[in-house]
C-alpha positions in Angstrom: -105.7 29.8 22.5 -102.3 29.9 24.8 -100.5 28.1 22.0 -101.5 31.0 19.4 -100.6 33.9 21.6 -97.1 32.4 22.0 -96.5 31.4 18.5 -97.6 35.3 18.0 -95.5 36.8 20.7 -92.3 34.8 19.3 -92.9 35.9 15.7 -92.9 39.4 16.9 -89.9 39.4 19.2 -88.7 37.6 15.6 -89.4 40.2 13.6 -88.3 43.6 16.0 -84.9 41.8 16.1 -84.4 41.2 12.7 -85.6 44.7 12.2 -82.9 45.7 15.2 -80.3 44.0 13.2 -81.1 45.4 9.6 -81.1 48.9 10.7 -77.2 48.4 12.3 -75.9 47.1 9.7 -77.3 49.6 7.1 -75.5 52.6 10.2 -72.5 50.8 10.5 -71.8 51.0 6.8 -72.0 54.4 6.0 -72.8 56.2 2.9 -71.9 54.3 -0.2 -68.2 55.6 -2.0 -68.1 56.3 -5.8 -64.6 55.2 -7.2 -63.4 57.2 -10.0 -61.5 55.5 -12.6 -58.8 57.6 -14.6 -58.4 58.1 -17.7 -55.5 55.7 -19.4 -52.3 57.7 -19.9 -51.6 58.9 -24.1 -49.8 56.1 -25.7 -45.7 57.3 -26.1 -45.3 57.6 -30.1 -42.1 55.9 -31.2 -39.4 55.3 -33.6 -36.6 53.1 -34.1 -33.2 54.9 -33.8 -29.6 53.9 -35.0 -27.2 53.3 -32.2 -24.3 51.3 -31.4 -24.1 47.8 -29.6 -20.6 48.9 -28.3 -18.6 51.6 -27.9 -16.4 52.9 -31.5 -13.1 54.7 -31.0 -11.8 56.7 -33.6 -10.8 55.3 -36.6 -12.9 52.0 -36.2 -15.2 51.2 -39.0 -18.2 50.5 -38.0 -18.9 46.9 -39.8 -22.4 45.2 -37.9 -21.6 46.9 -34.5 -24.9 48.9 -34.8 -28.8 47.8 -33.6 -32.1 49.7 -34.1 -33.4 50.7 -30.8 -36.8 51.7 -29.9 -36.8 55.9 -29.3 -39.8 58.5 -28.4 -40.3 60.5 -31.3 -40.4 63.7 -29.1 -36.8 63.4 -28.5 -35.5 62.9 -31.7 -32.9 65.1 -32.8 -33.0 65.7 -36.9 -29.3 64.6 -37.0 -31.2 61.0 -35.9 -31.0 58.1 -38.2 -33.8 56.3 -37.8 -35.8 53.5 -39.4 -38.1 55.1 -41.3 -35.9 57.7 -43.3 -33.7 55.4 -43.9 -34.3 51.6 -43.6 -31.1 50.1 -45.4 -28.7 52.2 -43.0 -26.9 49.2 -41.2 -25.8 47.8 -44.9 -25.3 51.4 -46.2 -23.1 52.6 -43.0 -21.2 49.3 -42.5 -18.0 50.4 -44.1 -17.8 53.7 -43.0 -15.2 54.9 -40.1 -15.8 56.7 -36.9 -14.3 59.9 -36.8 -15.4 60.8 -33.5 -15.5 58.8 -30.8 -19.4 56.8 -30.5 -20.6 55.8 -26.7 -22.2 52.4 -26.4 -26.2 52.6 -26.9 -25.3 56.8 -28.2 -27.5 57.5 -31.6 -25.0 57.2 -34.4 -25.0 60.4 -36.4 -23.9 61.2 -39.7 -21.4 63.7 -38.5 -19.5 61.3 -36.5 -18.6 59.4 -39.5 -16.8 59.3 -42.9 -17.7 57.4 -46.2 -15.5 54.3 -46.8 -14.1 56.6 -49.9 -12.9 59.6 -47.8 -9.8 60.0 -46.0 -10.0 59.8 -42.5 -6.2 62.0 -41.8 -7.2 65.0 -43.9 -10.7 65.2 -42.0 -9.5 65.4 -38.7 -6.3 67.6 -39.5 -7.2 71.0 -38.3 -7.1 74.0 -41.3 -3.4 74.9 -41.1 -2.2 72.4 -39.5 0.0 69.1 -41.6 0.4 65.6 -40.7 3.8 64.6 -40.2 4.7 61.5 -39.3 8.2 60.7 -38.0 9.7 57.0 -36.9 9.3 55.9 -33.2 10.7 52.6 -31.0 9.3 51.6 -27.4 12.3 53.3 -26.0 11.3 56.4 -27.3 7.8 56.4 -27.1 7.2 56.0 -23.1 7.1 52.7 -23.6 4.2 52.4 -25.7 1.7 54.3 -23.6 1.8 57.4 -25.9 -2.1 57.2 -28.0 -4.0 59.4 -30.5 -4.8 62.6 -29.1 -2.4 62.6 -26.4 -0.1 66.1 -26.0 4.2 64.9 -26.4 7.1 67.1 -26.5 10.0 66.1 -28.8 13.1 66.0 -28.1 16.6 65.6 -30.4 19.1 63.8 -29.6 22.4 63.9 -30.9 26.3 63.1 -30.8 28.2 66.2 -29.9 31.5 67.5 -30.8 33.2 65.8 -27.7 32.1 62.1 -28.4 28.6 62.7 -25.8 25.2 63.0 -26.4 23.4 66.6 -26.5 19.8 66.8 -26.3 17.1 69.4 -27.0 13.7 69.5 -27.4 12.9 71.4 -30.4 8.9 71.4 -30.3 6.3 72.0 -27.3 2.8 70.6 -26.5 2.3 68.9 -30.3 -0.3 66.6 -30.7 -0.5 63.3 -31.6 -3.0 62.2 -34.3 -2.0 58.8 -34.9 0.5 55.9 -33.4 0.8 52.5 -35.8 0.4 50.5 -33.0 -2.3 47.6 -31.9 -3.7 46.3 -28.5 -4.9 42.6 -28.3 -5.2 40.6 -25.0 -4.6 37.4 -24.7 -5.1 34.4 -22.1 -2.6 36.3 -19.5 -3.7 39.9 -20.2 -3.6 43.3 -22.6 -0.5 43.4 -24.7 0.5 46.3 -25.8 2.4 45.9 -29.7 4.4 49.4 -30.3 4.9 50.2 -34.1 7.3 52.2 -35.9 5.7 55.9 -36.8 4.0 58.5 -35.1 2.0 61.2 -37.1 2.1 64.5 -35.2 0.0 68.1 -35.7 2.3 70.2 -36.5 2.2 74.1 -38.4 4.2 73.9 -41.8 7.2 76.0 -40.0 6.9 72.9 -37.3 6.9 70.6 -39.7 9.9 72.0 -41.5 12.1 72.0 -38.5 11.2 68.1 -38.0 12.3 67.2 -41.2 15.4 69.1 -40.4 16.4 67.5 -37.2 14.8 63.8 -38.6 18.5 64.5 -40.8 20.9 66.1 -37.7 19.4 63.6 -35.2 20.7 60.1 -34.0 17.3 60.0 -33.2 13.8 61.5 -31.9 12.1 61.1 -28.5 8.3 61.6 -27.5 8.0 62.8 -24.0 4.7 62.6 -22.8 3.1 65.3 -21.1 0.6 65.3 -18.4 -3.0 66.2 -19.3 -2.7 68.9 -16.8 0.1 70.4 -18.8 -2.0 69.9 -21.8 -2.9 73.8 -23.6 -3.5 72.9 -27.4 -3.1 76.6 -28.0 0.8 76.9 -26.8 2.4 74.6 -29.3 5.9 76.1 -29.4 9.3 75.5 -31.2 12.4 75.1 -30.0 14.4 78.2 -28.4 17.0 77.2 -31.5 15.7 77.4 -34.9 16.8 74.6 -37.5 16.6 76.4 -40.9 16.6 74.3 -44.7 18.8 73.1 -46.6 21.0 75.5 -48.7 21.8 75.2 -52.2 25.0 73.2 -51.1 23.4 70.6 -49.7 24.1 72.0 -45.8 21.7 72.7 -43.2 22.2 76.3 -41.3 21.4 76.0 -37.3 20.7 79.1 -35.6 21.1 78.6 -32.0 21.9 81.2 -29.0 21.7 83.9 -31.7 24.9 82.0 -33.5 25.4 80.6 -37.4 26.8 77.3 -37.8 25.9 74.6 -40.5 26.4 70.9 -41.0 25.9 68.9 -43.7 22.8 66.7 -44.6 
């Protein structure tokens, strides 16, 4: 009878502890958190876009230098080429040249270039402006550093009366829109190889008075000027005025508000 009260007693203590134990686990826990799962973002629509794999100065032709690349079609500008208008445009656009500078991995854009059947001089010569081109050397150049689209003055230089050298420069702040030169690097650095023309922006009076002095002069000069003295809007001639050729076969110089002539 002592055995069964004990075996009682123990299963009881058992039992209010287990009890004990169940209720401070479910207090300690507290109430039960609901997660809330969000909704996946909207997928980004996209398109392949046109661009170029390096960057294309002007005048390049473009040849394979272009890649598709992958482009939101939210932020596609209608001047785009992209895949889907036009599939064959790497083969189509191969030949064509770059008449405006391109940026590596910038969107190539119709505008930017010409067909391989247009020419690339007359498209980039202002209206009213001409294209002259007159003979250069590294001497008279600044040794080779002058490039398309950088501002020169020219100067003449010729032998005077006395046996010396005069000089003047007959035109102001004229652009240059072309220099035959090249720039390779080899296994000791960039080399610079001058040529022998440079083709300059001039008005058609400009371009008369360098023809004109191209006969009087021993030679030309391009001084380059700084970009800070650079104001495409103040292209000026000379303070002397070289005037055509006269029915004689002489050129008339007006200078310091005085005649004189010399022969071609």
């Amino acid at each position: 009878m002592s055995m069964r009260i004990v075996i009682l007693a123990i299963a009881i203590v058992a039992a209010g502890a287990a009890g004990y134990l169940a209720m401070n686990m479910m207090g300690s826990s507290g109430p039960t958190q609901q997660v809330t799962v969000a909704p996946p973002p909207p997928s980004i629509q996209l398109d392949e876009v046109l661009v170029a794999t390096e960057t294309l100065t002007t005048g390049a032709r473009v040849e394979n230098r272009m890649r598709w690349q992958k482009w939101p079609t939210d932020a596609l500008s209608p001047d785009f080429i992209t895949r889907e208008s036009r599939p064959d445009a790497m083969v189509e656009l191969s030949e064509s040249v770059v008449r405006a500078t391109i940026a590596q991995g910038e969107p190539i854009r119709p505008i930017k270039l010409l067909g391989a059947d247009q020419s690339f001089m007359s498209s980039i010569l202002p209206a009213g402006k001409r294209a002259v081109a007159t003979e250069i050397a590294a001497d008279t150049s600044a040794g080779g550093f002058i490039l398309p689209d950088d501002y020169v003055d020219v100067i003449m230089v010729s032998r005077g009366q006395d046996g010396g050298f005069e000089t003047e420069t007959i035109l102001n702040n004229i652009r240059v829109l072309a220099i035959d030169q090249t720039i390779r690097e080899d296994e000791e650095g960039r080399l610079v190889q001058v040529g022998q023309t440079a083709t300059l922006e001039l008005t058609p009076r400009q371009a008369e008075i360098i023809t004109v002095a191209r006969q009087m002069a021993d030679r030309l000069t391009l001084s380059l000027r700084s970009v800070k003295d650079v104001n495409p809007d103040d292209a000026s001639d000379a303070a002397e005025h070289l005037v055509g050729a006269g029915p004689d076969g002489t050129i008339t110089i007006i200078k310091g508000g005085q005649r004189s002539t010399a022969a071609q």
